[in-house]
C-alpha positions as CSV (number, residue, x, y, z in Angstrom):
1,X,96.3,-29.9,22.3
2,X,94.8,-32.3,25.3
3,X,92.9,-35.4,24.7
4,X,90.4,-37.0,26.7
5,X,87.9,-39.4,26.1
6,X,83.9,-38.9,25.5
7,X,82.4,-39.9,28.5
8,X,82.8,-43.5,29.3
9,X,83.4,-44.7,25.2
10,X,87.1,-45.2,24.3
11,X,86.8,-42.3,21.7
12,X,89.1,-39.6,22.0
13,X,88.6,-36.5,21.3
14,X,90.3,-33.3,21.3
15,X,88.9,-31.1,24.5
16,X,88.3,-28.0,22.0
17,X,85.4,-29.2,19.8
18,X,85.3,-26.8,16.6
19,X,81.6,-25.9,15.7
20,X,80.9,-25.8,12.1
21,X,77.9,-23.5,12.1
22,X,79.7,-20.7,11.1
23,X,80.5,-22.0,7.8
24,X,77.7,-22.3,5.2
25,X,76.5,-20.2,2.5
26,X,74.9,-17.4,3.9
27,X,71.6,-16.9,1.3
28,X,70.9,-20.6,2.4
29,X,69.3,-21.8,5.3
30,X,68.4,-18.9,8.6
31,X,72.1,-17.7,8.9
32,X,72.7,-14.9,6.6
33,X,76.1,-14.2,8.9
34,X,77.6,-17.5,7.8
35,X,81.3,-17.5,6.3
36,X,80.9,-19.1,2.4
37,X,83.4,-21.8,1.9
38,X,86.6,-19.5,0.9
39,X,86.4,-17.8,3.9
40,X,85.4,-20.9,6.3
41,X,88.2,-23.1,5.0
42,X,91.0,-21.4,6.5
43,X,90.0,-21.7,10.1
44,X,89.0,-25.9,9.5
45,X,93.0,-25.8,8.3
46,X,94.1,-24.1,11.2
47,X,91.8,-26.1,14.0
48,X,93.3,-29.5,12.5
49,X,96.9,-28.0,13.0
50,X,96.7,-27.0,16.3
51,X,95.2,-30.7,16.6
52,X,92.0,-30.5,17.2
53,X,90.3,-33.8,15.7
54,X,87.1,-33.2,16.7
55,X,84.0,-31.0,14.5
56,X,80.5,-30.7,14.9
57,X,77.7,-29.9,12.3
58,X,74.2,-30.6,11.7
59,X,71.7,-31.1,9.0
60,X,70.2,-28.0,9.4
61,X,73.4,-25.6,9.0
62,X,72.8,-23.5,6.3
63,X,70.6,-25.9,4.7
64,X,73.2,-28.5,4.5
65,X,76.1,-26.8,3.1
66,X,77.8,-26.9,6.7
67,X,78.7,-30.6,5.5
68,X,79.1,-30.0,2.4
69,X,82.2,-27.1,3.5
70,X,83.6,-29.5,6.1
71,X,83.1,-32.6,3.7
72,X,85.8,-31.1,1.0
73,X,87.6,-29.8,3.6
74,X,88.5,-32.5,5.7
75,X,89.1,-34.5,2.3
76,X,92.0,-31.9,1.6
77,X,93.8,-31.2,4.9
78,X,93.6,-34.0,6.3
79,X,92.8,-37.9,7.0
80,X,88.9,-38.9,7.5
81,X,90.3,-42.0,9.8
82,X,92.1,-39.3,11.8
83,X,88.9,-37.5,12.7
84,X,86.1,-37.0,15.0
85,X,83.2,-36.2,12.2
86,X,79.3,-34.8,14.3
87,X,76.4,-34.3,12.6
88,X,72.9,-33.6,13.9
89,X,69.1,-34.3,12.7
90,X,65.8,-33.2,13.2
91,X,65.5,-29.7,12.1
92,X,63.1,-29.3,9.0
93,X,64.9,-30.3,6.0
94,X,62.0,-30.2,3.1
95,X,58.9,-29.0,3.0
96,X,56.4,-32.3,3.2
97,X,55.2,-33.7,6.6
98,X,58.0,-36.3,6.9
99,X,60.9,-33.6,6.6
100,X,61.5,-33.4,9.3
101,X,61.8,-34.9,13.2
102,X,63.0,-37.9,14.5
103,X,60.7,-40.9,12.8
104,X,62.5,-43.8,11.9
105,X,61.7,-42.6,8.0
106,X,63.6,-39.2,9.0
107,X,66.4,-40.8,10.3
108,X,67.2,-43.3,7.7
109,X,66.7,-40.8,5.1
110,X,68.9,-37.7,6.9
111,X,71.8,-40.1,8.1
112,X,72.0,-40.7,4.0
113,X,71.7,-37.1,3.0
114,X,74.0,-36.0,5.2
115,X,76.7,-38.6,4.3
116,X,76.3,-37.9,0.6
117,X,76.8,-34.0,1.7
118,X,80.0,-34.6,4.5
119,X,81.4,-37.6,1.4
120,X,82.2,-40.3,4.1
121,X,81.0,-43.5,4.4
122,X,80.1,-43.2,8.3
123,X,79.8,-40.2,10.7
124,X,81.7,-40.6,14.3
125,X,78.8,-39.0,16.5
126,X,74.9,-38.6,15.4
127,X,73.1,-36.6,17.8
128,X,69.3,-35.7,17.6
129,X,69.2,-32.0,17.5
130,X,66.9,-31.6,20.2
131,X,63.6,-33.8,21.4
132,X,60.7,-35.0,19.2
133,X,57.5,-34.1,21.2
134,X,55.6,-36.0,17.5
135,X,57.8,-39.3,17.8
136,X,57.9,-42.3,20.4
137,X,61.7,-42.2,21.8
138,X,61.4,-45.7,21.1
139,X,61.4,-45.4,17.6
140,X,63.9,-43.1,17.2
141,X,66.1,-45.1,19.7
142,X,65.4,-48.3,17.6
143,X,66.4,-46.2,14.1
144,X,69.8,-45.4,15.9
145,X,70.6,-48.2,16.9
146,X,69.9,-49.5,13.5
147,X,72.4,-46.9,11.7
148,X,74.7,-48.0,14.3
149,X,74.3,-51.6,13.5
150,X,74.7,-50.5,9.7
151,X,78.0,-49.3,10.2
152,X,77.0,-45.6,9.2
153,X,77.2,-44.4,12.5
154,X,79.7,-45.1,15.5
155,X,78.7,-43.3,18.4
156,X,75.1,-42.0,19.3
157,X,74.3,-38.2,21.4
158,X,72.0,-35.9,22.0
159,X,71.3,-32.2,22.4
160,X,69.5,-29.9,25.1
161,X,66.5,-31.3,26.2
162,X,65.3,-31.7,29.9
163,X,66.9,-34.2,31.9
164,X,64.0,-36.6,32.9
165,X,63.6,-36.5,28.8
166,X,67.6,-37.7,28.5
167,X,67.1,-39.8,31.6
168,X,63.8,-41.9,30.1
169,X,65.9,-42.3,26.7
170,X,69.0,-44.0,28.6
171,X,66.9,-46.2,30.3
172,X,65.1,-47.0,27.2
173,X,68.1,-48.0,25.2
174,X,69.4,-50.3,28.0
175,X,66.2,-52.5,28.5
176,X,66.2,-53.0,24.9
177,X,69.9,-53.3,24.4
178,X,70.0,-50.6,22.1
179,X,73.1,-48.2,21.5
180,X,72.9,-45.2,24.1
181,X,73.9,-41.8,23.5
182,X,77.0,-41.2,24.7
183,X,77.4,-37.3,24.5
184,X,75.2,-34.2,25.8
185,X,75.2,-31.1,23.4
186,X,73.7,-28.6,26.0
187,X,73.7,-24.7,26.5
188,X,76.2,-24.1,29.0
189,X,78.2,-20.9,29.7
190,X,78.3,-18.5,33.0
191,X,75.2,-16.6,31.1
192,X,73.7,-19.5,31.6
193,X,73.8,-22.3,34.4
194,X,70.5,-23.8,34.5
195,X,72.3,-27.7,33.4
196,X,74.0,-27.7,36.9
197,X,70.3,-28.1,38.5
198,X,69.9,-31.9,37.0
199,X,71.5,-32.0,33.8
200,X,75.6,-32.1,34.5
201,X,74.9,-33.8,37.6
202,X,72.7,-37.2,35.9
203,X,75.9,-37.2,32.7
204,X,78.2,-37.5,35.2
205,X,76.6,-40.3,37.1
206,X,75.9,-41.8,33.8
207,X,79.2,-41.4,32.2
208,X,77.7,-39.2,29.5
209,X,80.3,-36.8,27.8
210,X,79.1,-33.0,27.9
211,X,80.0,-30.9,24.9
212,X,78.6,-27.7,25.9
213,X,77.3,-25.2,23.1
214,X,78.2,-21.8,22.7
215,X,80.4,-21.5,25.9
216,X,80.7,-17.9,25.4
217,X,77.5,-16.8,25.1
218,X,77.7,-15.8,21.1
219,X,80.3,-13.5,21.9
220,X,78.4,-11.9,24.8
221,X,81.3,-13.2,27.1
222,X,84.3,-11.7,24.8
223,X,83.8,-7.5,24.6
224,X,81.9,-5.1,25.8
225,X,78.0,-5.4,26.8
226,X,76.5,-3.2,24.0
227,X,79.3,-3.8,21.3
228,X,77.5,-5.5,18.4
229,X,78.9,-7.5,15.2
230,X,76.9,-8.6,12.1
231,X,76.3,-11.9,13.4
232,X,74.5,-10.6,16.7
233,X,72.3,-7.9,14.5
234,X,71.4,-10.3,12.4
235,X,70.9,-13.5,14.7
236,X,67.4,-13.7,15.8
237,X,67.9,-16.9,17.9
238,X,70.7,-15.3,20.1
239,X,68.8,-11.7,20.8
240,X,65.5,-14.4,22.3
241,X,67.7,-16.0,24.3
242,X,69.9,-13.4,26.0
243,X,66.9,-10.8,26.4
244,X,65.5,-12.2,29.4
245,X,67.8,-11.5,32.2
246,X,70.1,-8.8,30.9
247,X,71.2,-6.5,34.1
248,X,72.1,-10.1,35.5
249,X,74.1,-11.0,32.6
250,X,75.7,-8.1,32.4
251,X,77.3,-8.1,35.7
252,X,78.8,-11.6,35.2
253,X,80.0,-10.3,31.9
254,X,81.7,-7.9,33.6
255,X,83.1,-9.6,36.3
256,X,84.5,-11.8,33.1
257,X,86.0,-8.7,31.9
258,X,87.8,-7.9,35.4
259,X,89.5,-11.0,36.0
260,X,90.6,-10.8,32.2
261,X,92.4,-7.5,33.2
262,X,94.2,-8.9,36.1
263,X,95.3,-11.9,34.3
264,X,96.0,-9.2,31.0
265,X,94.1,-12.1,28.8
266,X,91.7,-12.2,26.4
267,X,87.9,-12.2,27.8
268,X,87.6,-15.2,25.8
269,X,89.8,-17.3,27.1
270,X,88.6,-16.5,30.7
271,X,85.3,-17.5,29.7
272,X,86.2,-20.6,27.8
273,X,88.7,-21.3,30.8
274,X,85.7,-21.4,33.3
275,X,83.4,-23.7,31.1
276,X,86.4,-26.0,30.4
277,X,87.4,-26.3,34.5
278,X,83.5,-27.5,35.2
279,X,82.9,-31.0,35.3
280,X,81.7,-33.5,33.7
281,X,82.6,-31.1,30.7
282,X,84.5,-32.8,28.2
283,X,84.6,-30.5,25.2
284,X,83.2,-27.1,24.5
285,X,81.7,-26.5,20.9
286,X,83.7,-23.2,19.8
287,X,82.8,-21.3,17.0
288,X,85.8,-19.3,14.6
289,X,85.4,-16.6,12.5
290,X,88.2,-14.2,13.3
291,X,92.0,-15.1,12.9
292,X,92.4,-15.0,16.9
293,X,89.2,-16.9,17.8
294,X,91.0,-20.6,17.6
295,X,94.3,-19.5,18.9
296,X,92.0,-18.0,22.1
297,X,90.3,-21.0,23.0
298,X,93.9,-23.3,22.5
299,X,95.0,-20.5,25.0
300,X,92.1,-21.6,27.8
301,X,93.3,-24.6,28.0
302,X,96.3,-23.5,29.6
303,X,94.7,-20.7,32.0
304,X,93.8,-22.7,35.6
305,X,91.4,-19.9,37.2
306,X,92.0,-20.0,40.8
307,X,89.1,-20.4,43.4
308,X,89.0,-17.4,44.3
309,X,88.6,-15.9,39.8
310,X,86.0,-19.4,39.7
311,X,84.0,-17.6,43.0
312,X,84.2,-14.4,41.6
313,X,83.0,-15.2,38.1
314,X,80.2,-17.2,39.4
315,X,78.7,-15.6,42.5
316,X,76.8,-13.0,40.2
317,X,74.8,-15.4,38.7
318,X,70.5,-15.6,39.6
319,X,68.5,-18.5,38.0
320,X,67.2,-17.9,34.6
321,X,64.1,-19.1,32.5
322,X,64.8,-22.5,31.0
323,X,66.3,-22.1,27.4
324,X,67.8,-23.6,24.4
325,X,65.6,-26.8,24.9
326,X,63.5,-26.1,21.6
């Protein structure tokens, strides 16, 4: 496994990132494709053994059994102080008017749920699952920073939003002296380029770790075009977003498929290869729910696509509508 550090902090953290959506029970939350816990806790055990020490979550995950699966399971396989623990808010977690969003009542009251779920005392990275069009950044800014000083959080991020949204909030956190988010949880993959534009470009300059979500495009990037499974039948979210520029996509996921035959790889790896190789990427969020999924992406780290595979991967691609932001 490689290491690098997220963005400019002194955190390391393994450059595969293992997503924890997946895992959850699947008559809770919107994710009836979901792996319950005796199915999920096999691939948690094999991600820490080929070292990777970083996993991501969120609140929302299967109405918080996500944490609650990796909780137990990091408590059996391995050492919390050894790990990189994510979690994310905002998503509606009750019914009332205040369950949900990124008030300073929301975040005190979700960093503590979801700690009592995961069973730590502090998570590594708390991100804010998207932007709050209802809340002043500066309050939710101030309520981080608070959790921060409390010692229940170490590290601050954020998920896709627009980049004058993620530009504003830096700046805010640095006039006040605030902790700044440190991390960039965007949609990224070669379905999808639309962070080059702005986005990659102002983390760099910033110092702002990327951790790209679903690098290959919910499986899009890994088989054939019209080759389903349950999870894309059944995932709503996925059919909205690949629906509006599908002769497009389907040449680059072709031309995936072709330089995977010349190398005699896995499509997956070629596609994780390519996200992994653009900078300022630091550590793609991969999902696992079949034996060779994890032992794929370790595999990308080791495939260098030439120039010439990079060019040919990317030259298909046209602009698409903005997505992934709400």
């Amino acid at each position: 496994m490689q290491y690098t550090n997220l963005g400019k902090t002194g955190l390391k953290v393994s450059r595969l990132c293992l997503g924890c959506m997946t895992y959850g029970i699947p008559d809770r939350g919107f994710h009836p494709w979901t792996l319950n816990e005796e199915e999920s806790r096999p691939f948690i055990r094999e991600a820490l053994e080929v070292g990777i020490n970083f996993f991501d979550t969120a609140n929302v995950y299967s109405d918080g059994t996500s944490e609650e699966i990796l909780g137990r399971a990091v408590r059996d396989f391995a050492r919390r102080e050894d790990l990189v623990i994510a979690t994310k808010l905002n998503g509606r977690m009750r019914p009332d008017v205040n369950g949900a969003g990124l008030s300073r009542k929301a975040v005190f009251s979700e960093i503590d749920a979801s700690l009592t779920r995961l069973g730590m005392d502090y998570v590594d990275l708390y991100q804010i699952h998207r932007w709050d069009y209802e809340t002043p950044i500066e309050e939710t800014l101030e309520a981080l920073n608070d959790v921060v000083r409390a010692g229940k959080v170490r590290y601050i991020g954020a998920s896709s939003m627009f980049a004058w949204q993620f530009s504003k909030a830096l700046h805010v956190s640095s006039l006040n002296g605030w902790a700044r988010f440190v991390s960039m949880q965007n949609y990224y993959n070669l379905l999808y380029r639309e962070e080059e534009r702005e986005m990659m470009h102002l983390c760099a300059d910033e110092g702002v770790g990327v951790i790209p979500w679903s690098p290959m495009a919910r499986g899009k990037l890994t088989r054939d075009w019209n080759e389903t499974t349950s999870r894309s039948e059944t995932d709503e979210f996925g059919k909205r977003i690949y629906s509006a520029m599908v002769d497009a996509d389907r040449t680059v996921a072709q031309r995936v498929a072709e330089v995977a035959a010349d190398r005699d790889v896995p499509r997956a790896q070629v596609a994780l290869a390519w996200v992994l190789q653009r900078p300022p990427v630091t550590s793609p969020i991969i999902g696992a729910s079949k034996p060779r999924h994890i032992s794929d992406a370790v595999a990308a780290l080791s495939l260098n696509l030439t120039a010439q595979e990079m060019e040919r991967l990317e030259e298909a691609y046209i602009p698409h509508p903005v997505l992934g932001h709400t």
